[in-house]
C-alpha positions in Angstrom: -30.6 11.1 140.3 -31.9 10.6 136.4 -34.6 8.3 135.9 -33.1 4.9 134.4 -34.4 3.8 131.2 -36.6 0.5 132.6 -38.5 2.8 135.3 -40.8 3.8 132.0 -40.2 0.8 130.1 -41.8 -1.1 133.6 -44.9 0.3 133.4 -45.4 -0.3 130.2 -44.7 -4.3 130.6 -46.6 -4.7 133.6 -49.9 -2.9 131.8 -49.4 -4.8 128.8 -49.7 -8.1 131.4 -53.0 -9.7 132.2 -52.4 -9.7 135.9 -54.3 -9.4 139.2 -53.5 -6.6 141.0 -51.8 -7.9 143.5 -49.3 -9.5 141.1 -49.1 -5.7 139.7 -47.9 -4.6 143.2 -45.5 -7.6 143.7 -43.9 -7.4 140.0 -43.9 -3.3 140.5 -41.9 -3.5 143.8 -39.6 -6.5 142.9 -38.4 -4.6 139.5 -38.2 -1.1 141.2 -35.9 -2.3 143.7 -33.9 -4.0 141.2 -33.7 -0.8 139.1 -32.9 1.3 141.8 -29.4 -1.4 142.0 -29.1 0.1 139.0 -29.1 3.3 139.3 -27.0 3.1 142.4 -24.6 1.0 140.8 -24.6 3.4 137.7 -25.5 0.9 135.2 -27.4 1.7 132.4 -27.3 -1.4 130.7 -27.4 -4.7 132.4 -25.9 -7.8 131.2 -26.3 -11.1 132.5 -23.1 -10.9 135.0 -24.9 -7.8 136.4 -28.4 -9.6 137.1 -26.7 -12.9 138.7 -24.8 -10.5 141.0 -28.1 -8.6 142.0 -29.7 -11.8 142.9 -27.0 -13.2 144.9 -26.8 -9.9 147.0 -30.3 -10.2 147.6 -30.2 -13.8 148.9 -27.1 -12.8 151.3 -29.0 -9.9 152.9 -31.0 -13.0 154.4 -34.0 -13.0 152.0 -35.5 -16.3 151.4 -35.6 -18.5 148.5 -39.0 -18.6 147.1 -38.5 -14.9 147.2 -35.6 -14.8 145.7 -37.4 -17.2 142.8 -40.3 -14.1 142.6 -37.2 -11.7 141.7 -35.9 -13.9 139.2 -39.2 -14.9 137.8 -40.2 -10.9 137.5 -36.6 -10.0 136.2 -36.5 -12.8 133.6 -40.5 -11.8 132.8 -39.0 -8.3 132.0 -36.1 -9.0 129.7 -38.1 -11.5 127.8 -40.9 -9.2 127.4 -38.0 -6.2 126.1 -36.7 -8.7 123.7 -39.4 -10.1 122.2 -40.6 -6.1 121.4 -37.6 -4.4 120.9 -38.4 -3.4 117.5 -42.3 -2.5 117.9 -41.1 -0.4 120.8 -38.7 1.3 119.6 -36.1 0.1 122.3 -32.2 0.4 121.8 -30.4 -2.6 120.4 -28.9 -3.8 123.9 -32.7 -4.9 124.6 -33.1 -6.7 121.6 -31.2 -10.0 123.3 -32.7 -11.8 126.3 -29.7 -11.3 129.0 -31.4 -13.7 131.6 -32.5 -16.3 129.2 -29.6 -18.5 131.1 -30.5 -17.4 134.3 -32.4 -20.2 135.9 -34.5 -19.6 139.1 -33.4 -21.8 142.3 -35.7 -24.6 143.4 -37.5 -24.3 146.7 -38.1 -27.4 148.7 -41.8 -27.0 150.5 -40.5 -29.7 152.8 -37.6 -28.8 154.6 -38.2 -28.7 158.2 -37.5 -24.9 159.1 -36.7 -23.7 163.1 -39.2 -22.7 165.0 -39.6 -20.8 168.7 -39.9 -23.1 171.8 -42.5 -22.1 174.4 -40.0 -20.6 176.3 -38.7 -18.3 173.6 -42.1 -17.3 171.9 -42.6 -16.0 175.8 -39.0 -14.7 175.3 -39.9 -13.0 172.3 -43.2 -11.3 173.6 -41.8 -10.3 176.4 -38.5 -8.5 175.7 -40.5 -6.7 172.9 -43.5 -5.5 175.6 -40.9 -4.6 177.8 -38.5 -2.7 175.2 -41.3 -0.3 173.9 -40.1 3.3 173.8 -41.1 4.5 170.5 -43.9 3.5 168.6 -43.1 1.1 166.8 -41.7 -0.2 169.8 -45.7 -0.4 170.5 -46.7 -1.6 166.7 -43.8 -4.6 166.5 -45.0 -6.2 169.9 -48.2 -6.0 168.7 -47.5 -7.6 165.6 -44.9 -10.3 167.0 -48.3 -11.4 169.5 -50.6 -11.4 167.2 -49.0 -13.7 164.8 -47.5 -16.1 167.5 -51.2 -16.7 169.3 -53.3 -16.5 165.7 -50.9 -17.8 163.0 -52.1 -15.2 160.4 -49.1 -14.9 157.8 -47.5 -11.8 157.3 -49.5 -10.9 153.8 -52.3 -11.1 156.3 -50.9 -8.2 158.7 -49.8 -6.0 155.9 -53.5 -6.2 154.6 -55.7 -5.9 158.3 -57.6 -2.8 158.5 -58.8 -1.0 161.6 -62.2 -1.7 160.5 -61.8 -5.4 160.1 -61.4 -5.9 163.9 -65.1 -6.4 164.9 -66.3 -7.6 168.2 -68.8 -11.1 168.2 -70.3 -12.1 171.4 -68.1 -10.3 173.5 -64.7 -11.8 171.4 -63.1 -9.7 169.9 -61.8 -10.6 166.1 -60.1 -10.1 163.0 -61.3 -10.5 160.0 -58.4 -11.1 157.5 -57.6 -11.6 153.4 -56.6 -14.8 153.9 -54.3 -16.2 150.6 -55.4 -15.9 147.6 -58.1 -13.6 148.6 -59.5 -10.5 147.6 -61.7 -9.7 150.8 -61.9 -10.7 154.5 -63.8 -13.1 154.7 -61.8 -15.3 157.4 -61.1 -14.4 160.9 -59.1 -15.5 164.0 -60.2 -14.4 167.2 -57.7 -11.8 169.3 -57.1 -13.1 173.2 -57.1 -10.4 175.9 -52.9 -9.7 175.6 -52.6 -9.1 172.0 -56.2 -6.5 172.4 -54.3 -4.9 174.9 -51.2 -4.6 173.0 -53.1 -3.5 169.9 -54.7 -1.2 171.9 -51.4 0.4 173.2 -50.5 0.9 169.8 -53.4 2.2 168.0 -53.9 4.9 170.9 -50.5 6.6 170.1 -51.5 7.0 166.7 -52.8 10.3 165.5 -53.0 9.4 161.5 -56.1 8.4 159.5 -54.3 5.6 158.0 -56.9 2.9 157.6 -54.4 0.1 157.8 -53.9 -1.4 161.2 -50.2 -1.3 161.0 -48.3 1.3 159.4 -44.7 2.2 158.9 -43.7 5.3 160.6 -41.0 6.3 158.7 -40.8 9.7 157.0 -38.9 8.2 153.8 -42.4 6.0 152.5 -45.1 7.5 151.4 -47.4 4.1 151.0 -50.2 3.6 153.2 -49.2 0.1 154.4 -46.1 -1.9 155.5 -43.9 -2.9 152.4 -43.0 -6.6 151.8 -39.5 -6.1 153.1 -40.8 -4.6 155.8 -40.9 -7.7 158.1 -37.2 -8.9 157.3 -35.6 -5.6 158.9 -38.2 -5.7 162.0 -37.8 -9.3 162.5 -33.9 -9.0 162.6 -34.3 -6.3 165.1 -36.5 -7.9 167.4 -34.7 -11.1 167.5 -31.6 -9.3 168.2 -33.1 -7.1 170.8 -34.6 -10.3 172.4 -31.3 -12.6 172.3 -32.4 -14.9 170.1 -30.4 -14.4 166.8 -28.9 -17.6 166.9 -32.4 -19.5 166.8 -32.3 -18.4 163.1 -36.4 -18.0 162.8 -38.3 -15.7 160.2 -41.3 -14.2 160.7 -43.1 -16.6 158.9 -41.6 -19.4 161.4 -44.2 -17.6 163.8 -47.0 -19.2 162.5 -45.2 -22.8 162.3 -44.8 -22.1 166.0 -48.6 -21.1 166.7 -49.2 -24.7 165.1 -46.6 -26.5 166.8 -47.7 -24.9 170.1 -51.6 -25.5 169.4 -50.6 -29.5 169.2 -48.2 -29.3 172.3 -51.3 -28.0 174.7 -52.9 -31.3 173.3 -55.2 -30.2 170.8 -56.1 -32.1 167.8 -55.1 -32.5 164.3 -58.9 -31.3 163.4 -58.4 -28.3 165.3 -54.8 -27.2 164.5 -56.4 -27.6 160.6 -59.1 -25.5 161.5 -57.0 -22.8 163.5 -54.4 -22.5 160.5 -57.0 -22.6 157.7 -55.4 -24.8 155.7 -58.6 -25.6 153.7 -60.6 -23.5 152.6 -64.4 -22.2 154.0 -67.7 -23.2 152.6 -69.2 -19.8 153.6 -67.9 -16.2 154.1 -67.3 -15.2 157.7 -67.6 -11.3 157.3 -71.2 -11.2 158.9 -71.5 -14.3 160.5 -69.6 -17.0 162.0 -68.4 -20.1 161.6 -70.5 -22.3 164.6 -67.4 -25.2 165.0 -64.5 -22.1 164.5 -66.1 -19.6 167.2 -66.3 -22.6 169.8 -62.7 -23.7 169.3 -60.8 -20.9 171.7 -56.8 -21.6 170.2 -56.4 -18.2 170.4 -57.0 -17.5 173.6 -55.4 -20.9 174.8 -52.4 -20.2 173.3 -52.0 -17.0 174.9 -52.5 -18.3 178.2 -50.5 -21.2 177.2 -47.2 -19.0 176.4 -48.0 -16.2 178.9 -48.3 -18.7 181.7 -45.7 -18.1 185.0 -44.8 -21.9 185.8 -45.2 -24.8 182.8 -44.8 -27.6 185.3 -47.4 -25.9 187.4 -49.6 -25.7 183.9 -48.6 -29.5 183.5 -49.1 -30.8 187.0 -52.6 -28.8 187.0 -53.6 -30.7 183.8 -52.7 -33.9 185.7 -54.7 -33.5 188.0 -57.3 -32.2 186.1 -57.5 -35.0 184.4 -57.9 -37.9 187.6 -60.3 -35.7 188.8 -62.8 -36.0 186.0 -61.9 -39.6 185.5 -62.9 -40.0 189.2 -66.4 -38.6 188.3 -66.7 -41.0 185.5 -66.5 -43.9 187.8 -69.6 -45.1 188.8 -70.7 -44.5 192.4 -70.6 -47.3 195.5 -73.5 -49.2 196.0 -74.3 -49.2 199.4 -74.5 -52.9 201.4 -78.0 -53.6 202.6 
């Protein structure tokens, strides 16, 4: 297949932008897919038709709407630049008019309540894919699924995890993550006994020096890491596998559920904040530790808490638990002289 006219004209936008990196990657990936509609759709030209109709194919193969707002922000960001520098780049006349410049991006509501796994389907969901392994990513997507439902670590996170960054501290084993909007791993969440085991399982079938912790293992990529679509195939495929299609969650819903789950064992508000990071740290955590974050144990607790046999049991157990310390709280009879 040629080469379409924007795959060159791409590169040049993106290194005439003052961006970080990472915005590089994401604006690289978002316009190479949409070129390679293009080219599959044998249009050399876009107009503005063409560009609505990309976007609304996007958003009904299941992708959500803040990402369907990058697209359009990095599509827009394109034909604006074109226009703008048609004639000091020598471009053809069908660049020199901004085709999206009606094309307005969709609004995304930060607080619509989205679904989220039950107790008894994040178990679900561990267990069909622990018991469904075969291949290996069979291994890597159980892995992955446990990891984020005990720690809470966004999918950004996974893609970025190196082998390296999982270091063990006073016989706890962690990972140290870029959290968001970071550059370096300088955050950590600690990994419960299930999710090392499945890790393990996974990174013992590997026979690669990929440095990344979880890698595609498809022939067709040549990228050392998973891509940003990655986790919208896998996730449909697991849900599927596990019977829970109808529950309508995304991979992201994961780590609503680790929160949800953290307050439903009867933690605090304190410590959900903490165990989400949703503020960020005074000090870096790459050497040392945070002394309040290594004591809380979420990790593990929610591990046990999902992997548990018998909830009442779990329930009735806290019970009684509970009357037996406030038993030792009472004071003691004084005896009658």
């Amino acid at each position: 297949m040629k080469p379409h006219p924007l795959e060159l004209l791409i590169e040049t936008y993106l290194q005439e932008k003052d961006i970080t990196k990472g915005s590089y990657d994401l604006y690289y990936t978002i316009l190479t897919q949409y070129t390679r509609y293009l080219k599959n759709h044998k249009i050399l030209y876009a107009k503005t038709n063409d560009v609505k109709t990309y976007l609304e194919w996007k958003k009904s193969q299941g992708y959500s709407t803040r990402w369907i707002v990058h697209q359009t922000s990095a599509i827009k960001g394109l034909y604006r630049h074109l226009s703008r520098n048609q004639a000091r780049l020598g471009l053809p006349v069908e660049y020199a008019h901004d085709i999206t410049e009606q094309i307005k991006s969709a609004k995304v509501k930060n607080r619509v309540s989205k679904p989220i796994l039950t107790i008894e389907q994040a178990k679900q969901l561990i267990l069909s894919t622990k018991n469904n392994r075969t291949y290996i990513w069979h291994y890597r997507d159980h892995a992955i699924i446990y990891l984020m439902l005990t720690t809470g670590i966004r999918s950004i996170e996974v893609r970025r995890a190196r082998k390296k960054d999982l270091r063990r501290v006073n016989n706890q084993l962690l990972l140290y993550i870029h959290g968001k909007g970071r550059q370096s791993a300088d955050d950590f969440v600690k990994i419960a006994p299930g999710v090392e085991a499945a890790i393990h399982d996974y990174l013992s079938k590997r026979r690669d020096k990929n440095p990344y912790l979880f890698i595609s293992h498809s022939k067709r990529t040549h990228i050392p890491y998973l891509s940003r679509s990655f986790f919208l195939t896998m996730f449909k495929r697991v849900l599927k596998d596990a019977g829970l299609e109808a529950t309508r969650v995304t991979a992201h819903a994961l780590r609503h559920t680790a929160a949800t789950l953290n307050l439903l064992r009867g933690e605090s508000l304190e410590s959900t904040r903490q165990f989400m990071r949703h503020t960020n740290m005074a000090s870096t955590l790459i050497y040392a530790h945070h002394t309040k974050r290594m004591r809380d144990d979420s990790e593990n607790q929610i591990d046990d808490f999902i992997m548990q046999e018998d909830i009442f049991y779990y329930s009735l157990k806290c019970s009684t638990l509970l009357k037996w310390r406030e038993s030792l709280e009472k004071p003691p009879f004084r005896s009658l002289k």
